[in-house]
Structure formats: C-alpha cells, structure tokens
Legacy VTK file of the C-alpha trace (Angstrom):
# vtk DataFile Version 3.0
C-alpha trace
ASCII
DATASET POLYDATA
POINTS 80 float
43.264 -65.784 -53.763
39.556 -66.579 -54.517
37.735 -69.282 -53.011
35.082 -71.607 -53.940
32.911 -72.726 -50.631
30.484 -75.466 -50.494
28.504 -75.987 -47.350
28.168 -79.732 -46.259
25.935 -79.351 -42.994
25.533 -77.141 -40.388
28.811 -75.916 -39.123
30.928 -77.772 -41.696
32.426 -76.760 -45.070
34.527 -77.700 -48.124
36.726 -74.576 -48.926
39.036 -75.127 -52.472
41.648 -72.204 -52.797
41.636 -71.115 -56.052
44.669 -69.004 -57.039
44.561 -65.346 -58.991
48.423 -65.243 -59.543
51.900 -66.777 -59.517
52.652 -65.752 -55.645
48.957 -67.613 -54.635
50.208 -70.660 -56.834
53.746 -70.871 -54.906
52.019 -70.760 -50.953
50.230 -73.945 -52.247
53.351 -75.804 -53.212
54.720 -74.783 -49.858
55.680 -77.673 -46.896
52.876 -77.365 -44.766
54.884 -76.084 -42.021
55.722 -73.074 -43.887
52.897 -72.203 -45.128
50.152 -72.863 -42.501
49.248 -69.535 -40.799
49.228 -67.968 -43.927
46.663 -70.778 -45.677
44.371 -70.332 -42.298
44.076 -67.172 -42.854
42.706 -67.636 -46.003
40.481 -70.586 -44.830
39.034 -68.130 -42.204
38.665 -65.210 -44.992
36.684 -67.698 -46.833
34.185 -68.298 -43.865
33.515 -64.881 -43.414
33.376 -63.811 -47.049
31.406 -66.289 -48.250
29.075 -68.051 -45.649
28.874 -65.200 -42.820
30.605 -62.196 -41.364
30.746 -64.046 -37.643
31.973 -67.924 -39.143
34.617 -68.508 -37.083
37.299 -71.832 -38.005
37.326 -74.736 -35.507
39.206 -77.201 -36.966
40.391 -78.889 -40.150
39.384 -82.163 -40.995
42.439 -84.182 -42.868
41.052 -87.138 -43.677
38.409 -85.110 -45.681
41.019 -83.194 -47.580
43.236 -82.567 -50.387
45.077 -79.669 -48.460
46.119 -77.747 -49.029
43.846 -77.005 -52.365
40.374 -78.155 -51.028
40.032 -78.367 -47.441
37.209 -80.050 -45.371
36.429 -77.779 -42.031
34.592 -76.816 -38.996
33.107 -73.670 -38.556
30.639 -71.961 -36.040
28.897 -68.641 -36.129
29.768 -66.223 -33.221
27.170 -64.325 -31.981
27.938 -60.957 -30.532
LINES 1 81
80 0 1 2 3 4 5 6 7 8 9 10 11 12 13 14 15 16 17 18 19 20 21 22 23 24 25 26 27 28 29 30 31 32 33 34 35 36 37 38 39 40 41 42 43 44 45 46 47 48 49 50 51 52 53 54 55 56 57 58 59 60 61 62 63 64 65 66 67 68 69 70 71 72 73 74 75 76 77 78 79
C-alpha cells in the first residue's frame, strides 16, 4: 500500500490509501469491523513514513473522512 499524506495543521493529517495490488484493493472493500487493525496499521505506517519517525496516531476524525480511502487524523510526535 502507498500513501499520499497531506498535513492540515499541527498535529493533524489527511492520509488517502492508495493501493499497489489486488489484496490492498480487497482490505478497502472490507466491513470496517474486519478490517480495522489492519487499516491502522497502515494509517500509523503513513505517519511515520511520511511526516516523522516518532508521529504517533491519536485518533480518527469521521466526520472528516471518506474511510476508509482518505482518512482525516490526529497525530503527535513522541519525543524520546
């Protein structure tokens, strides 16, 4: 799965899933209760690939979203 991250503000995010193959195209057609831990994990991947290593996911923001293709979230930077 690639992803395309935009950065709205300080500690908040659009992240759109974009899929490389047939198996990334099925998890998105997936009831969201089936599929959930496996799309975070690519919604945290995103934050650390692509804004910074420490971007840890707070929360996902619905209302903002077409999930699960482009999601609106919350992020913070952890500092060790």
């Amino acid at each position: 799965m690639k992803y395309l991250v935009k950065e709205i503000s300080e500690g908040n995010c659009d992240i759109t899933l974009l899929p490389e193959n047939l198996s990334d195209r099925n998890l998105l057609t997936e009831p969201r209760e089936r599929a959930e831990k496996e799309l975070q994990f690519h919604f945290e991947d995103a934050l650390r690939n692509e804004l910074h290593q420490n971007a840890a996911f707070v929360s996902l923001n619905f209302e903002e979203s077409n999930y699960p293709k482009r999601v609106n979230v919350n992020y913070q930077i952890i500092e060790n």
